[in-house]
N, C-alpha and C positions, 0 to 999 in steps of 0.2 A: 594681703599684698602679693603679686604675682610675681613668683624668680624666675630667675633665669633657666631658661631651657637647657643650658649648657653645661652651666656652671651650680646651679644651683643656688646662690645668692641673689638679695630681693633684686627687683628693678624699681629705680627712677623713674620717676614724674618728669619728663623735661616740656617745657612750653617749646613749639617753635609755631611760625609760620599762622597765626589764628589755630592753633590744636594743639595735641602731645604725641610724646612717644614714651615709649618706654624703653630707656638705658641698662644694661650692666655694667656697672663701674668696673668688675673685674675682667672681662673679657670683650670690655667695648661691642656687643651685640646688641642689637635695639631690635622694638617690638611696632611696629608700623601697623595703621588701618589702614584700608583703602582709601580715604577720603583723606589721609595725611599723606599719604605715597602719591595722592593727585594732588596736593597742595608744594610739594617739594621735588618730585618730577614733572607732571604735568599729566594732563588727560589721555596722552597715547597711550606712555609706562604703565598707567594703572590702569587702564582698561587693556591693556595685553597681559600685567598681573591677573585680573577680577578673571577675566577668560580661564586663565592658569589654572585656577583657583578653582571655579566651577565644572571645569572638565577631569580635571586628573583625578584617579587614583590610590595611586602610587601612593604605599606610606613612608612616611622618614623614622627613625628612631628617638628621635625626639618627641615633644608631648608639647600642647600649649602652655602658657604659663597661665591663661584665665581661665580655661575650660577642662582643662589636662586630659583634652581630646587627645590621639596621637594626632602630628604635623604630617600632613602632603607633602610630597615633594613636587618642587616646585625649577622645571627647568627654562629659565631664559635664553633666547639665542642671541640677540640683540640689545644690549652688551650681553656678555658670555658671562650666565648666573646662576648659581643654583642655591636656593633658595627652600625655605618650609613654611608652610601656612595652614592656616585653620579655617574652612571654611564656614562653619556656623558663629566663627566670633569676627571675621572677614581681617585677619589680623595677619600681617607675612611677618618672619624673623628674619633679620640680615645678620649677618656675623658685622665683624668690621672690615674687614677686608672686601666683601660685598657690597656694602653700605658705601663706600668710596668709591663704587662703579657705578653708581646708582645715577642716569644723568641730573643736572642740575638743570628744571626746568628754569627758562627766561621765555618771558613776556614778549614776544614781539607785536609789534603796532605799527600801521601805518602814518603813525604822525610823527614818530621821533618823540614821545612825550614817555616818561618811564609811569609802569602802573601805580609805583608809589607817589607820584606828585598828583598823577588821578585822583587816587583815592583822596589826598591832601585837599586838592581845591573842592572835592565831592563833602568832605567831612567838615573843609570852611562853608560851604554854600548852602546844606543844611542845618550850622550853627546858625548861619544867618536866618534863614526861613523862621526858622523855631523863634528866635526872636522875633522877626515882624509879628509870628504867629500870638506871640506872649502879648505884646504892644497892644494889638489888635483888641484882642479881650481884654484888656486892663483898659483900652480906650472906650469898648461896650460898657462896660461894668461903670465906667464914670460917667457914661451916658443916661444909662437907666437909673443911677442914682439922681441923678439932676432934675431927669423928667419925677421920680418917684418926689423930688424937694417941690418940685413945681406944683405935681398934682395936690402935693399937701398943704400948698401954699391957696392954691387956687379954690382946695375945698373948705380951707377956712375962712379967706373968703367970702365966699357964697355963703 
C-alpha cells in the first residue's frame, strides 16, 4: 500500500468522477494521475500539469509513494501552485491547501443540457437497443425452431 509522502501514513482508495485518488486521512494530501486531474479539472489543467511534468527537472524532497522515485517540482502559474510529481508513474501530489486551488472543471455545451442527463438519456437509449437487440434473436431462434418443426414435419411426411 502506498503512504503518504508527507506524513508517512498509508493512503486511501477514494473513487471519484469514473477513477481514484489516493487520500491521506492525516494531512488531507491526495495522489492524482493525469487522467484524474483531466477528469476533475478538465483538459487545459492537465495538459499544462503533463507539460510540467515532462519538462522539469527540478527535484522536491519528497519521494513517490508508488515508485519512491524522488518528486519534481512542479510549478503552476495559473492558479499559483506548487506541486511534486512523478514522471514515470505520471502521478502529481497536492497537499490540501493546493488541492482546493485546483479549478473545478464544468462542462460547457451549447445546448444548455448538463453532461449528466447526456450521459442518462445515452445510457437509457443503449439499454433500449440491447433490448431490441435481445428480442431480435430470441425472435430468430423461434424462427429457426419452427422451420427446424416444419422440416421434421415435412420429412416424415414424405
Amino acid at each position: 500500500m502506498p503512504v503518504c509522502p508527507m506524513c508517512s501514513k498509508e493512503l486511501e482508495t477514494v473513487p471519484q468522477r469514473q477513477g481514484v485518488f489516493y487520500h491521506c486521512p492525516d494531512c488531507n494530501g491526495r495522489a492524482l494521475s493525469i487522467p484524474q486531474i483531466r477528469r476533475v479539472a478538465g483538459d487545459h489543467f492537465a495538459v499544462k500539469i503533463l507539460r510540467l511534468l515532462k519538462t522539469r527537472n527540478e527535484q522536491s524532497n519528497s519521494s513517490c509513494p508508488f515508485c519512491g522515485k524522488k518528486f519534481l517540482s512542479l510549478k503552476v502559474q495559473e492558479p499559483l501552485l506548487e506541486l511534486a510529481g512523478c514522471r514515470p508513474c505520471n502521478v502529481v501530489w497536492f497537499d490540501a491547501q493546493n488541492y482546493q486551488l485546483v479549478p473545478e472543471w464544468a462542462v460547457v455545451n451549447n445546448t444548455g443540457v448538463s453532461m449528466q442527463d447526456i450521459e442518462t438519456e445515452s445510457l437509457r437509449r443503449l439499454k433500449e437497443l440491447k433490448e431490441k437487440e435481445k428480442a431480435a434473436a430470441e425472435e430468430e431462434k423461434r424462427r429457426k425452431s419452427l422451420r427446424r418443426s416444419l422440416r421434421t414435419l415435412w420429412d416424415q411426411e414424405s
